[in-house]
C-alpha positions as CSV (number, residue, x, y, z in Angstrom):
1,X,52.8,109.2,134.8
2,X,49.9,107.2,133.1
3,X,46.7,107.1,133.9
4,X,46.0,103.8,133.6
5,X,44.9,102.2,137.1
6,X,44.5,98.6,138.7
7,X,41.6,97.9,140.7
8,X,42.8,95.5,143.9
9,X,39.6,93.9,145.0
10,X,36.0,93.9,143.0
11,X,34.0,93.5,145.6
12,X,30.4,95.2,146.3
13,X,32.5,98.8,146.9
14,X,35.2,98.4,144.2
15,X,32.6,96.8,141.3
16,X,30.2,100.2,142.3
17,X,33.3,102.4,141.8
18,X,34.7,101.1,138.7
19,X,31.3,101.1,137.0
20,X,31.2,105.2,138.6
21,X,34.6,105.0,136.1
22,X,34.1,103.6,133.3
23,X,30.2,105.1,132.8
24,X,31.4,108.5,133.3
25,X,33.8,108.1,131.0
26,X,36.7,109.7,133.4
27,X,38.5,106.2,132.6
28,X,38.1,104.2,129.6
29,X,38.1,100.3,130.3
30,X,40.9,99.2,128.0
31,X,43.1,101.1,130.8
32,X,41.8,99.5,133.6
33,X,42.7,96.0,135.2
34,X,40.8,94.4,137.8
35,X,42.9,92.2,140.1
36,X,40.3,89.5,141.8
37,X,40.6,86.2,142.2
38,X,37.3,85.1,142.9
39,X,36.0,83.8,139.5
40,X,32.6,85.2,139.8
41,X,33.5,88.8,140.7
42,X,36.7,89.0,138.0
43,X,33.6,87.2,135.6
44,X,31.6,90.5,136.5
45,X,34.1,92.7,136.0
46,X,35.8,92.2,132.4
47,X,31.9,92.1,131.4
48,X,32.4,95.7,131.7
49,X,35.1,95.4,129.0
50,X,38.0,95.7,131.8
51,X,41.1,93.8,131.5
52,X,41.3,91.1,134.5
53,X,44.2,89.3,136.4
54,X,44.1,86.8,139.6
55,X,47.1,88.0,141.4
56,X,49.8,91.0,141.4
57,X,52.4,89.8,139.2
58,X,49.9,89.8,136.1
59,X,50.0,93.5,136.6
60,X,51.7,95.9,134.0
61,X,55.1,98.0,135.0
62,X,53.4,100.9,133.9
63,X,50.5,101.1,136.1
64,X,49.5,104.7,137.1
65,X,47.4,104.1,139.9
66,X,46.8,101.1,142.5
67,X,43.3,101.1,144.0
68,X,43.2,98.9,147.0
69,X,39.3,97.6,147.9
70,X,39.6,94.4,150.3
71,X,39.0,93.9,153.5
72,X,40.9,95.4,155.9
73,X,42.0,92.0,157.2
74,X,43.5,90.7,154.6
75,X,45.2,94.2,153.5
76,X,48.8,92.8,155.0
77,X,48.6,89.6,153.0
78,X,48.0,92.1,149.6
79,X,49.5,95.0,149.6
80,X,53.4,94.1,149.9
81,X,53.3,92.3,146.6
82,X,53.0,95.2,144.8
83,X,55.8,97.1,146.2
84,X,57.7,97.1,143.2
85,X,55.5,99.7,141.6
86,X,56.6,102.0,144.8
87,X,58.0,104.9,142.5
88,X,56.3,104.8,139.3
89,X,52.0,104.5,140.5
90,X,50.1,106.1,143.0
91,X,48.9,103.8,145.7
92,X,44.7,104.4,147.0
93,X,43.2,102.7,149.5
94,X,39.6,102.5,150.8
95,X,40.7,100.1,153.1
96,X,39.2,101.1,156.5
97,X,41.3,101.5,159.6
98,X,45.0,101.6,158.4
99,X,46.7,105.0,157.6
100,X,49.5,105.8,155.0
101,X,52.3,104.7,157.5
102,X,51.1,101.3,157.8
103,X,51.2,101.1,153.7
104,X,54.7,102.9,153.5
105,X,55.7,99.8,156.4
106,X,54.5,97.8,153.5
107,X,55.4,99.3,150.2
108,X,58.1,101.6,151.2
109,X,58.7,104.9,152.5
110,X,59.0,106.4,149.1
111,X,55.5,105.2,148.6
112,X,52.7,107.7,147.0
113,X,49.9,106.8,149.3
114,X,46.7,108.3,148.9
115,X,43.8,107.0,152.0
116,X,40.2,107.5,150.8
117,X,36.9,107.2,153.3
118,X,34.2,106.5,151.2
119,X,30.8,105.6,152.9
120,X,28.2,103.4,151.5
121,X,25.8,105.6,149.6
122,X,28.9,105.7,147.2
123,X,27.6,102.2,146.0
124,X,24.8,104.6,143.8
125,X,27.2,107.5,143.0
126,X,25.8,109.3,146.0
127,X,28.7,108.6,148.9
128,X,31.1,111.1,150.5
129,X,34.6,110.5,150.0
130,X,37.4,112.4,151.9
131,X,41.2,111.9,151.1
132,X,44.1,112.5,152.9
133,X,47.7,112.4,150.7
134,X,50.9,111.3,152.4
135,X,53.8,113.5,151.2
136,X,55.0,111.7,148.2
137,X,52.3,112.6,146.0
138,X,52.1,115.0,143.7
139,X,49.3,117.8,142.8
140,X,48.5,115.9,139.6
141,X,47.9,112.8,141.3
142,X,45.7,114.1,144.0
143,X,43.7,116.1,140.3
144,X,43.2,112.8,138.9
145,X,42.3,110.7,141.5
146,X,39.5,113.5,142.6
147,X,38.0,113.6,139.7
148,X,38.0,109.8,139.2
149,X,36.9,109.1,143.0
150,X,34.5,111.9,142.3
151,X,32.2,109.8,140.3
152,X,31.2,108.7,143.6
153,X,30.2,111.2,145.6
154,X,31.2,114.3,146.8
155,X,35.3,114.5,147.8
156,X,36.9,116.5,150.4
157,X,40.5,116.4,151.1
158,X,41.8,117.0,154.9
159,X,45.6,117.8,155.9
160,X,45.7,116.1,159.1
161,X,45.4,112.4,158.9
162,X,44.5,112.1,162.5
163,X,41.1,113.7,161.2
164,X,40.1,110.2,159.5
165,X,38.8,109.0,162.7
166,X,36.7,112.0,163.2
167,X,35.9,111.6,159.2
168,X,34.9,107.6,160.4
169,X,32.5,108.9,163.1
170,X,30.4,111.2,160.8
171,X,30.1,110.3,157.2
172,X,31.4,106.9,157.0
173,X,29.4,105.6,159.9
174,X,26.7,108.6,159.5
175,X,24.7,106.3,156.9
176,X,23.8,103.9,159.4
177,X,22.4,107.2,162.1
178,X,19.9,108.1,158.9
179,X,18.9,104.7,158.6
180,X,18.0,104.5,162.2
181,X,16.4,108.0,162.0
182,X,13.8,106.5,159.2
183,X,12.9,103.4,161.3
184,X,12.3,105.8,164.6
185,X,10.3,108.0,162.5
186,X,8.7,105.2,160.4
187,X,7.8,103.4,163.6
188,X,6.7,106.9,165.3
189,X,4.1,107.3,162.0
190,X,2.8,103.8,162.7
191,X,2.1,104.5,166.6
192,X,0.4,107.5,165.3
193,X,-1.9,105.8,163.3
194,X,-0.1,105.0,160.3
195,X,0.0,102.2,158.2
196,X,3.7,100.3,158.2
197,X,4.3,101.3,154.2
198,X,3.2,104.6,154.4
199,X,4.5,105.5,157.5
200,X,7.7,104.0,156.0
201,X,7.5,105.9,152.4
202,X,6.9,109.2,154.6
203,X,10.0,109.0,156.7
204,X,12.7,107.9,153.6
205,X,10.9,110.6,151.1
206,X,11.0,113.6,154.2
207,X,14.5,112.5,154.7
208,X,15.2,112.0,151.0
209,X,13.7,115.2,150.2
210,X,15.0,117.4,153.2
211,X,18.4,116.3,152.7
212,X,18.0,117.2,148.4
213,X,16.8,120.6,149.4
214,X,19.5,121.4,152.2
215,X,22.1,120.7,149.7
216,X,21.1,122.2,146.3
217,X,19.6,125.1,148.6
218,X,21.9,128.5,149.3
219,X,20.3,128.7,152.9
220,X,21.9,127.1,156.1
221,X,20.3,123.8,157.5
222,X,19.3,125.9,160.8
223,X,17.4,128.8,158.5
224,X,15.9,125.7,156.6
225,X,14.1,124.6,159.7
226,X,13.1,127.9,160.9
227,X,11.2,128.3,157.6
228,X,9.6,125.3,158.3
229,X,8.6,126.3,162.3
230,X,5.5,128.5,162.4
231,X,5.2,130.1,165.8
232,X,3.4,127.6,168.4
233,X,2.8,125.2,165.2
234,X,3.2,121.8,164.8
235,X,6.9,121.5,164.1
236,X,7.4,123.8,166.5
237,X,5.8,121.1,169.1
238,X,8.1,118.3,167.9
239,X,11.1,120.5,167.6
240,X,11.0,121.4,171.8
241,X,11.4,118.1,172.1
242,X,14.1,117.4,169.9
243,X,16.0,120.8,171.0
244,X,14.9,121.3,174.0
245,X,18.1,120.8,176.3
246,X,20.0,120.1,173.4
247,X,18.3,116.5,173.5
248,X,19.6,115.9,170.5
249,X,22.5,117.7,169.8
250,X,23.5,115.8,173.1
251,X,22.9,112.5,171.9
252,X,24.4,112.7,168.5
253,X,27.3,114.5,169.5
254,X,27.4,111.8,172.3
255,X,27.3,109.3,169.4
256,X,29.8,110.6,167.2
257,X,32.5,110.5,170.0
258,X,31.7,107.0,170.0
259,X,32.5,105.9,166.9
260,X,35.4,108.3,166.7
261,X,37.2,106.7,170.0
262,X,36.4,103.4,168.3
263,X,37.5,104.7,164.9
264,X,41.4,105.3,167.4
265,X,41.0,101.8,169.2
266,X,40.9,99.9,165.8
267,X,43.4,101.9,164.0
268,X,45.9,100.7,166.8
């Protein structure tokens, strides 16, 4: 199996990984091919030094690996025409919403399919990317395309496909609940007194910080805040508001069930 792979789509998410590729030298550019055929991105693409193609019969026999990174509306119009490579590469799609049965409809049943979440920190080599394997692929595949999503973000692989939806609801979406998170506590900073930019560079550096320091740290998120919470302090003031009743436990549990039953309605 070679380890050359094709890059379907060079988009904002597939241009941030393949520069995650080639800069961390996991995949050097002379074996990559970028299949776009908008001029401008395939333009910003082989500046990188990739090889470049406008559609899927341009693509080498040999292939390794087929990255799909459009939209997911256009996936059904894409994907079929490189069915003849069902056999010898290992198909990966960060296409949100359609599973590994939908591809094998389209490539076939033999197909090595590989379905990747990615979420947008990934764009800065900061995302989370979880990957679920359908049964035709084999343990080297699964090393190699960890260690090349990896430049990324951080991978985790589930068993269960069914799991993506849950996946959906709290890292792929979870982004967006930070970014709310810093504008509440931005625009509680500026009711306190604040002004906007440094109530602003308060909220993203706490949350910037906090989040560096849970995860390089060997201590538990909850042990973390109680080193934080002096008896009848401060944060102990704001935190019976946040945990009091489980306000908001509640709410975000409340939120991720959301997006999850979403995540089920759109993968129908």
């Amino acid at each position: 199996m070679g380890k050359s792979v094709v890059l379907v789509g060079c988009g904002n998410m597939g241009y941030a990984m393949l520069k995650g590729w080639i800069a961390s030298g996991k995949l050097a550019a002379s074996d990559t091919t970028v299949v776009e055929p908008n001029d401008g991105l395939r333009e910003r693409a082989a500046a990188l030094g990739v090889n470049t193609a406008t559609k899927a019969d341009e693509v080498s026999p040999s292939a390794g690996f087929i990255v799909f990174a459009v939209k997911p509306q256009i996936i059904r119009d894409i994907a079929p025409a490189y069915a003849s490579h069902t056999g010898k590469a290992t198909f990966i799609s960060v296409v949100a919403g359609l599973g590994t049965a939908g591809f094998e409809e389209m490539l076939g049943r033999h197909a090595s399919v590989m379905r990747c979440m990615p979420n947008t920190p990934a764009a800065i080599g900061k995302g989370m990317m979880v990957l679920f394997s359908n049964r035709n692929v084999t343990e080297e595949a699964k090393q190699f395309a960890s260690e090349l999503l990896a430049t990324s973000g951080a991978i985790a692989t589930i068993e269960n496909e069914e799991l993506m939806d849950a996946v959906t609801a709290v890292s792929g979406s979870g982004p967006a609940y930070v970014f709310h998170f810093i504008e509440c506590l931005t625009a509680a900073g500026e009711k306190a007194g604040l002004p906007k930019d440094t109530a602003k560079l308060l909220a993203m550096q706490t949350v910037y910080g906090a989040a560096n320091l849970a995860k390089e740290s060997d201590e538990e998120p909850g042990r973390l805040r109680e080193q934080v919470t002096s008896p009848n302090g401060t944060t102990a003031a704001a935190l019976n508001i946040l945990m009091g009743d489980n306000r908001l436990l509640d709410l975000v549990t409340e939120a991720v069930e959301a997006a999850r039953r979403r995540s089920i309605e759109l993968g129908k």
